[in-house]
C-alpha positions as CSV (number, residue, x, y, z in Angstrom):
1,X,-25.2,14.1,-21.2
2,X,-21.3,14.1,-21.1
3,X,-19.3,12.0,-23.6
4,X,-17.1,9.0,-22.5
5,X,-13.9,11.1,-23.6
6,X,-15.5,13.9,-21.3
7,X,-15.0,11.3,-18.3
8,X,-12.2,10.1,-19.2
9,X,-10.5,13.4,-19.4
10,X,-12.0,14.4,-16.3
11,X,-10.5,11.6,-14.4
12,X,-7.0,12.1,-15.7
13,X,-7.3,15.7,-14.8
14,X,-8.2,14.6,-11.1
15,X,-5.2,11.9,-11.3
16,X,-3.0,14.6,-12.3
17,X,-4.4,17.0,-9.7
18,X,-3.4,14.7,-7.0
19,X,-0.2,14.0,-7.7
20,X,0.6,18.1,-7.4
21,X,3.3,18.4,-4.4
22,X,2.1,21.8,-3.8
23,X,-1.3,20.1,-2.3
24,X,-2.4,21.0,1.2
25,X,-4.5,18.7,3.9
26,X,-7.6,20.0,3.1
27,X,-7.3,19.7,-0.4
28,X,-5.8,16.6,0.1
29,X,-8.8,15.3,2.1
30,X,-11.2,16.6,-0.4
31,X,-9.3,14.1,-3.3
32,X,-9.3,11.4,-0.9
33,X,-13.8,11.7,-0.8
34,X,-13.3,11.9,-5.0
35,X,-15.5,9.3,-6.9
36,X,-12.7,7.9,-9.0
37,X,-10.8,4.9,-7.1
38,X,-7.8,6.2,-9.0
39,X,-7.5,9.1,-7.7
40,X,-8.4,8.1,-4.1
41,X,-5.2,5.8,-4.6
42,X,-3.2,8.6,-5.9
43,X,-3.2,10.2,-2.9
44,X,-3.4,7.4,-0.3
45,X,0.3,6.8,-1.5
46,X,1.3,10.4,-0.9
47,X,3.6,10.7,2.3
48,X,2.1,14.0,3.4
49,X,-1.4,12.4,3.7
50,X,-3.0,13.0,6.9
51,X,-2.5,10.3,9.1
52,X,-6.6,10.0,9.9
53,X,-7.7,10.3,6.1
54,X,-4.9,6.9,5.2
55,X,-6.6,5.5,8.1
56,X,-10.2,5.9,6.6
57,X,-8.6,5.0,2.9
58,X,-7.1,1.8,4.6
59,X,-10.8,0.5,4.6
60,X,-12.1,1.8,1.4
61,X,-14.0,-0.5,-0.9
62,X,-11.7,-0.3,-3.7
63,X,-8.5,-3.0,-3.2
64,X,-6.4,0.1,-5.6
65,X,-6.9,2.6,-3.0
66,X,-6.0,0.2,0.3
67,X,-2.8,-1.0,-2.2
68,X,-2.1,2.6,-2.6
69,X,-2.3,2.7,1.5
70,X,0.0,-0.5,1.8
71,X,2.6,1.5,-0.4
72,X,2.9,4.9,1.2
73,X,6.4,5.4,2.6
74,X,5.3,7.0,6.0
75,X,7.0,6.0,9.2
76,X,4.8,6.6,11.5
77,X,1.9,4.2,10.1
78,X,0.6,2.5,12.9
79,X,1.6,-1.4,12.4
80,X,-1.3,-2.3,13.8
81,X,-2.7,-1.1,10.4
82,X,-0.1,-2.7,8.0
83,X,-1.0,-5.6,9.7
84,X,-4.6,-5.3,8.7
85,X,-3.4,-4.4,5.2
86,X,-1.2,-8.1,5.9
87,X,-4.6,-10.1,5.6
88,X,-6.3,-8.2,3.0
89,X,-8.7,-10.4,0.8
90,X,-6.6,-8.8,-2.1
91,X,-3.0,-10.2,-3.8
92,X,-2.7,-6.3,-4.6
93,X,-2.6,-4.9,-1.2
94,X,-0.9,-8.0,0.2
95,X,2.2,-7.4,-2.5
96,X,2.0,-3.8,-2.5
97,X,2.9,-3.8,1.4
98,X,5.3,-6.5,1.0
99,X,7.6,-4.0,-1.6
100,X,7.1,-0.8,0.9
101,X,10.4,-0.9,2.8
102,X,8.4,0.8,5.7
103,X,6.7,-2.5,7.0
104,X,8.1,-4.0,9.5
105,X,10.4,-7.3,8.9
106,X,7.8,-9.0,11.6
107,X,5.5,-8.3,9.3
108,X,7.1,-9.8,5.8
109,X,8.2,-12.6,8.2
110,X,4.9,-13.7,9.0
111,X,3.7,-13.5,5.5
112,X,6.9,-15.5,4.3
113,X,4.7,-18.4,6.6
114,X,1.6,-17.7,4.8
115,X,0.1,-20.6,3.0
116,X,-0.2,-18.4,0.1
117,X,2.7,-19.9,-1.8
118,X,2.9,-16.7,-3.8
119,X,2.6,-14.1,-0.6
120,X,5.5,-16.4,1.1
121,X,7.8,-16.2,-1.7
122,X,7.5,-12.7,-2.3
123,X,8.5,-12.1,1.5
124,X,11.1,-14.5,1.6
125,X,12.5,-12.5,-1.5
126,X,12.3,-9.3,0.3
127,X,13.7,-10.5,3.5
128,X,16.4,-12.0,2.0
129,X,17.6,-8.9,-0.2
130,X,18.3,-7.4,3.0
131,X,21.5,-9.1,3.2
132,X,22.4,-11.9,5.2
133,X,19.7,-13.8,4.3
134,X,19.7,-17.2,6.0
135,X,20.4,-15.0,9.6
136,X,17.1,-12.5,8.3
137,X,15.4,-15.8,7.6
138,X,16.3,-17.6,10.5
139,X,15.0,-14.7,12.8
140,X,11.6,-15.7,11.4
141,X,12.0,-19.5,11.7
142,X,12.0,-20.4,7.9
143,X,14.7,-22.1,6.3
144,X,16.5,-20.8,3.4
145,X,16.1,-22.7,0.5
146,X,18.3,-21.8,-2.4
């Protein structure tokens, strides 16, 4: 029926559509129900997302579109939920919400004690580029190794 360039094109276009600023909550919602995981992610990362639509994105199927949740910049993200995000089944979620600056250092510091080597050292590396790192690391009981 439709070529594969006809997708593709198609998806770009709705990529492109939902990284417009000028974007209101109901067409904002309406990306956020699209078909492509892509664009779903587009705009879970989008700060003026309605609070309940990130909430229903946080539990999409796609790991993009909850990583896209784990990096939006809001500050008034419920930690209960970037603490879900903290024991997602994904690497991608888990290190997207270990670069947003928004989540909570209680947060990074319990995933600096995962037994996910990779998860720990990535959170020890964030903590400790806040500055003063053995006191940031010491908060959190974990030793600064250098």
């Amino acid at each position: 029926m439709f070529s594969e360039n006809y997708s593709r094109q198609t998806a770009l276009a709705s990529v492109e559509k939902a990284l417009d600023p000028n974007l209101n909550d109901h067409e904002l919602a309406t990306l956020a129900r699209s078909e492509e995981a892509k664009v779903r992610a587009a705009v879970a990362e989008r700060p003026a997302m309605p609070l309940t639509t990130l909430l229903k994105l946080a539990h999409d199927v796609s790991p993009v579109v909850r990583a896209g949740v784990a990096r939006n910049p809001r500050v008034d993200i419920p930690e209960d939920l970037h603490r879900e995000l903290a024991g997602d089944k994904s690497p991608e979620v888990v290190y997207a919400l270990i670069e947003n600056p928004q989540v909570s250092d209680a947060i990074i510091g319990k995933l600096a004690r995962q037994i996910h080597k990779e998860y720990a050292v990535a959170a020890r590396a964030r903590l400790s580029s806040k500055g003063g790192a053995a006191r940031v690391l010491g908060r959190f009981g974990i030793a600064a190794s250098h």
